[in-house]
N, C-alpha and C positions, 0 to 999 in steps of 0.2 A: 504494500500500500504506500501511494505518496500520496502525501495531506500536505496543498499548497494552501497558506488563507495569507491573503493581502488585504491588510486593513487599516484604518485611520482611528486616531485616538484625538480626544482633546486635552489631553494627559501630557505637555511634550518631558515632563519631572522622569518617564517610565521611558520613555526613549532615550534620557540623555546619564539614565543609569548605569552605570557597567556592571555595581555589583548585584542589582534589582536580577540584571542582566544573566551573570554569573552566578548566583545564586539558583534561577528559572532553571538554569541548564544542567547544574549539579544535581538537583533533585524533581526536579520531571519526570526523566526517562523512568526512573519505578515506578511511577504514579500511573503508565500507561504498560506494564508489566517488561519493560527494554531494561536492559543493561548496561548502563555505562562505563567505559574502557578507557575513557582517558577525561583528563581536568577536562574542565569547559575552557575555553579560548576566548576571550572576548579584548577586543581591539578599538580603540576610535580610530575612525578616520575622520580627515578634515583634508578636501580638495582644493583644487581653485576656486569651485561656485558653491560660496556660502550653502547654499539650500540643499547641496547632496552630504554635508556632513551628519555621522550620527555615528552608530556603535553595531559594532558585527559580532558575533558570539556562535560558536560554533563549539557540539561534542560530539566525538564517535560514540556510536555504541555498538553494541556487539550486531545488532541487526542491520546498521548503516548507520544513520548520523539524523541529528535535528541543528538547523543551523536558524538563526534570526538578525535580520538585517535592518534598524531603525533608517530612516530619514528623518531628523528630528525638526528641522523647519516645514517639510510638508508636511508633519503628523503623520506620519506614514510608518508601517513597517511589511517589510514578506519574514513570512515564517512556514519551514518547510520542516517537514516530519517524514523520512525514508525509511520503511523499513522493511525485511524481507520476511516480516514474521504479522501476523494480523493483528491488530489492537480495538482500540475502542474508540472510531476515528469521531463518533459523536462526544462521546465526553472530552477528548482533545480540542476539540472544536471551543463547546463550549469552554475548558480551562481557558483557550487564548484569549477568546471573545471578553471573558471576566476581567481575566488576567493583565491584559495589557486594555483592559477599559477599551473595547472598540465600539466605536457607533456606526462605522459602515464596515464593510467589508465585503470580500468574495473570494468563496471556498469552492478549491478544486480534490478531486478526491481519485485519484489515478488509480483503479486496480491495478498490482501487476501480478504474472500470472508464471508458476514455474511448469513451465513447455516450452515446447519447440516452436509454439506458433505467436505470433506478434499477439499481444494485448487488444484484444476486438475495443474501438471507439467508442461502443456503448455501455463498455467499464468507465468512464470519464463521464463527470458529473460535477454540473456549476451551480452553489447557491449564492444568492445576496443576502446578505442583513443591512438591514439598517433601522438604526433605534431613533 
């Protein structure tokens, strides 16, 4: 399963945390029964256009990886959840949605499938929120 959710906060205090950040990454993955295998990583960046700065956090886990990417002047973040193992992609859903206080958003939800044959398109699946 990939759980992509792109969404907007008016929170920018929760995007411009690293260790809110760092923290989210350390103890997530068991909340959705994953494993984690290495520290969480979490980075600011700050480029030449003010508006793309914010903070990237990234941890393996034994199944693949959950990474989160703030833009903290657009209120924005992507947040992706990879795994090769099934979880509970509605209560992830929901923890983000809480978690980083989102009022809009849009969730993609990628079956992937272990075979020989490409992942059929009507495993892919968009929802919107907005509060």
């Amino acid at each position: 399963m990939h759980l992509i959710i792109d969404g907007y906060t008016n929170n920018q205090k929760i995007l411009q945390d690293e260790d809110f950040l760092h923290n989210w990454l350390e103890n997530y993955p068991a909340k959705i029964g994953m494993n984690r295998i290495s520290p969480p990583y979490v980075l600011k960046y700050v480029g030449p256009e003010l508006e793309d700065w914010g903070i990237s956090g990234f941890v393996f886990i034994a199944e693949s990886h959950i990474s989160i990417h703030t833009f903290v002047e657009r209120n924005y973040v992507n947040i992706d959840v990879f795994s090769c193992k099934d979880f509970d992609a509605d209560k992830a859903i929901k923890d983000f949605l809480e978690g980083f206080q989102l009022t809009k958003s849009r969730v993609c939800r990628l079956n992937r499938e272990w075979s020989a044959e490409p992942a059929a398109t009507e495993n892919i699946n968009f929802a919107y929120h907005e509060k």
